[in-house]
C-alpha positions in Angstrom: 111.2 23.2 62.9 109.3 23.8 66.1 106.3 26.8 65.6 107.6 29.7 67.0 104.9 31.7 66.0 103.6 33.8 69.9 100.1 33.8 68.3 99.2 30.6 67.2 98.9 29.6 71.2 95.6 31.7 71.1 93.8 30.4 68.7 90.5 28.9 68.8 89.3 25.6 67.1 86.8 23.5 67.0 87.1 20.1 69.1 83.7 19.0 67.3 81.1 21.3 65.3 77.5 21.4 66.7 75.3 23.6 64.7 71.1 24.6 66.1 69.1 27.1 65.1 71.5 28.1 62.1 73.9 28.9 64.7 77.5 27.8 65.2 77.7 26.2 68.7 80.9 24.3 67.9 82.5 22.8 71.0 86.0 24.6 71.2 89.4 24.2 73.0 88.6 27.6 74.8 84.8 25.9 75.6 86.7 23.0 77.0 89.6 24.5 79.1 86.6 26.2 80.6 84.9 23.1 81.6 88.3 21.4 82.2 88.8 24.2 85.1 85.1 23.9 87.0 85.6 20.1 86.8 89.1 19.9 88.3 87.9 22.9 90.6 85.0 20.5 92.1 87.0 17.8 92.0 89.8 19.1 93.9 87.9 20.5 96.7 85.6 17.7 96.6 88.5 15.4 97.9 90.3 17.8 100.2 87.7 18.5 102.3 85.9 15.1 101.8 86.9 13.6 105.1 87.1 16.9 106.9 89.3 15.7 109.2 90.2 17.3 112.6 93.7 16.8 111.6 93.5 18.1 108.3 95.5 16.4 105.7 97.5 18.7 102.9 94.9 19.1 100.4 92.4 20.0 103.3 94.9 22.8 104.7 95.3 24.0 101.4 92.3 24.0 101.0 91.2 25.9 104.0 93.7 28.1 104.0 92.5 29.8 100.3 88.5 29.8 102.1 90.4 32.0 104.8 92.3 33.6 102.3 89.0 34.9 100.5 87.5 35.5 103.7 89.7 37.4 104.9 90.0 39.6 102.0 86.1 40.2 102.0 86.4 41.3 105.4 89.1 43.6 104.8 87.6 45.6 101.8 83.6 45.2 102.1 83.3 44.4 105.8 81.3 41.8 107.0 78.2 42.3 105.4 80.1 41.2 102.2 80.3 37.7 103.1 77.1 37.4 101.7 78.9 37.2 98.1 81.5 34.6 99.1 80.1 32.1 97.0 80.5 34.3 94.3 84.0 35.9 95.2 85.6 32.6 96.0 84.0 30.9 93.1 85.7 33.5 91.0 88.8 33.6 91.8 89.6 29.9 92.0 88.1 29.6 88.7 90.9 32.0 87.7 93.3 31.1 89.6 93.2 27.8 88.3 92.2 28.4 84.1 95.8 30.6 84.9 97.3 27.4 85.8 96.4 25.4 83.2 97.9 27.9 80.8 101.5 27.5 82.2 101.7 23.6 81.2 102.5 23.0 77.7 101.0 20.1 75.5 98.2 20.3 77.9 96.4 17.3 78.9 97.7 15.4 76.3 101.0 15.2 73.7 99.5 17.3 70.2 96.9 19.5 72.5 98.8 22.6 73.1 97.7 24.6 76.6 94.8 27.0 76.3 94.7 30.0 78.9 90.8 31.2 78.5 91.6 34.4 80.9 93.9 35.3 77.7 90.9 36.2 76.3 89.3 39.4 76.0 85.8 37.9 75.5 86.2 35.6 78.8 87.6 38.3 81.1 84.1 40.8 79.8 81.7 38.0 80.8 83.5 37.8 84.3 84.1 41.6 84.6 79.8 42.0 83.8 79.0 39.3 86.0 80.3 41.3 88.7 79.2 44.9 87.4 75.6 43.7 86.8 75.3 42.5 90.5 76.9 45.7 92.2 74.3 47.5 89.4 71.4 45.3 90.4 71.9 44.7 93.7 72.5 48.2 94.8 69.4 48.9 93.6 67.8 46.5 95.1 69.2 46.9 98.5 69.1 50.8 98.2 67.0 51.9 95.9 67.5 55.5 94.3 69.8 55.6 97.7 72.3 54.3 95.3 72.9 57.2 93.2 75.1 58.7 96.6 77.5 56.5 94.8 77.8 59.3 92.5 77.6 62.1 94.7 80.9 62.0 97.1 79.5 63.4 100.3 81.8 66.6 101.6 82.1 67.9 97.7 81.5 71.5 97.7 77.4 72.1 95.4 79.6 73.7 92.3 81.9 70.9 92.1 79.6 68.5 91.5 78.9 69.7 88.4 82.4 67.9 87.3 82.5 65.4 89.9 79.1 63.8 89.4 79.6 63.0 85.6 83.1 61.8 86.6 81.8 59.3 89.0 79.5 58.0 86.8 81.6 57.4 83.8 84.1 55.4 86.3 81.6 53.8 87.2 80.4 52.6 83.7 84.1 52.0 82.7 84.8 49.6 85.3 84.2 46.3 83.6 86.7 47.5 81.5 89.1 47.8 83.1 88.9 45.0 85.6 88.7 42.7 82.4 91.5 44.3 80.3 93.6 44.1 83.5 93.5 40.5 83.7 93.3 39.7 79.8 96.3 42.2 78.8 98.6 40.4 81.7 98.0 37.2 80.8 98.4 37.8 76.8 101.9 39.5 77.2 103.0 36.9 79.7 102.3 33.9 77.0 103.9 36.0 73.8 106.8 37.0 76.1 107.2 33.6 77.1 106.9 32.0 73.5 109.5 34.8 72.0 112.3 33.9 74.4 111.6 30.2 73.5 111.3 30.5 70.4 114.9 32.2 70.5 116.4 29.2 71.3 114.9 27.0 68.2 116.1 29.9 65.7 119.3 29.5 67.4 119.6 26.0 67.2 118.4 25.9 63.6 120.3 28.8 62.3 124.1 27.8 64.1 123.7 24.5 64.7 125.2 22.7 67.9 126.6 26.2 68.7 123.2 27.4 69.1 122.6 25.6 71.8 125.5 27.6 73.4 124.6 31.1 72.3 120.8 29.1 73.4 121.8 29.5 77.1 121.0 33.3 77.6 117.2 33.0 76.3 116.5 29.9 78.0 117.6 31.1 81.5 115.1 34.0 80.9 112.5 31.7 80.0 112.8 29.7 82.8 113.1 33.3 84.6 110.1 34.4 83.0 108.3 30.9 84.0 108.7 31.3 87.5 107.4 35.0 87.0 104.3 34.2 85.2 103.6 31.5 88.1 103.4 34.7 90.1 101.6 36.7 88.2 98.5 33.8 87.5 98.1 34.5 91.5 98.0 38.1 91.4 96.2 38.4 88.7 93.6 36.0 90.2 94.2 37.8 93.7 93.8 41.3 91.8 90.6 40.4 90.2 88.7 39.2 93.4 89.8 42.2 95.3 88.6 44.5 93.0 85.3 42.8 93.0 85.4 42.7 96.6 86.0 47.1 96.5 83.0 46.9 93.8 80.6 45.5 96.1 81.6 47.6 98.3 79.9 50.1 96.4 77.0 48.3 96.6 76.5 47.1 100.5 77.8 51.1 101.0 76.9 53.3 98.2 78.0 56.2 100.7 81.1 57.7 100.5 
């Protein structure tokens, strides 16, 4: 009988064991879904906008239309002096976008490997989360100086109030990473065990009745097929969630005002 087990998918192994140092540098599934993502990442782009075209073809249109996409969204939330960070913003959420991806396709890349979704991971959605908290840190500083600290001081709020306001803003501030990396690890983890449960329904079915589990089999598989479609939508926004957040962040950091 199939594993039906909504854990095992999140499991780590070891592809092949590389020790330095006294230190376990093992290469793992997680380490190379990560490296499966940058390189189909590069090598998508790479050919859509290889010929750059003046009559773009599909991929080029695709494409373009995500670099307007993340443009756009920069604009929108940090202004155009944000742009500055579109390397950054658009490199982040394409890398999301597709390691969410590569999570919906089963036995992925090869019959025996199952699919890996890295942003499942609480440990890969910190590192991303930091990444972006250390440069609205450092860079606000940088830019601003002690100016930065207005962050913290909401301009309009009454002297005596910012007695509570003050400490508020700053622990906000020093809890963000965590919640813009629990956001997109506690979606992604509920959408894969919810997924496996209904599909594991229909093996316990079909082992425990037989041919006429297959028939009681119907109702769990249309949800999973329901529930596919639906975690195709939420990879995006999750992805889409993630990079606008980081565009508000620095925000904070181009316009430490409020």
């Amino acid at each position: 009988m199939a594993d039906t087990n909504p854990i095992k998918q999140f499991e780590v192994h070891e592809v092949f064991q590389f020790e330095a140092f006294g230190l376990n540098l093992a290469f793992t599934n997680s380490s190379f879904f990560m490296v499966l993502t940058t390189l189909m990442t590069i090598v998508l782009f790479t050919v859509a906008m290889g010929s750059r075209a003046t009559v773009p073809s599909r991929a080029q249109s695709v494409a373009e239309i995500i670099y307007g996409f993340v443009a756009d969204m920069i604009r929108s939330t940090a202004g155009s002096d944000g742009l500055r960070f579109f390397p950054m913003i658009f490199t982040l959420f394409v890398f999301i976008l597709v390691a969410n991806m590569l999570g919906m396709f089963p036995y992925f890349p090869a019959p025996g490997w199952h699919s890996f979704t890295i942003t499942s991971h609480i440990i890969v959605t910190v590192a991303l989360a930091m990444l972006v908290w250390l440069t609205v840190l450092f860079y606000g500083l940088f830019k601003h100086g002690f100016g930065f600290l207005k962050l913290f001081v909401p301009s309009g709020v009454p002297w005596p109030l910012l007695f509570i306001v003050v400490p508020i803003e700053i622990i906000s501030f020093i809890s963000r990473p965590v919640s813009h990396s629990v956001r997109l690890f506690a979606n992604m983890l509920a959408g894969h065990i919810l997924l496996k449960v209904f599909a594991g329904f229909i093996v316990m079915l079909a082992g425990a009745l037989g041919a006429a589990g297959y028939l009681v089999g119907i109702l769990p598989f249309a949800m999973t097929l329901a529930l596919t479609a639906l975690e195709f939508l939420v990879a995006f926004l999750q992805a889409y969630v993630f990079a606008i957040l980081t565009c508000i962040y620095l925000s904070d950091a181009l316009h430490p005002g409020h």
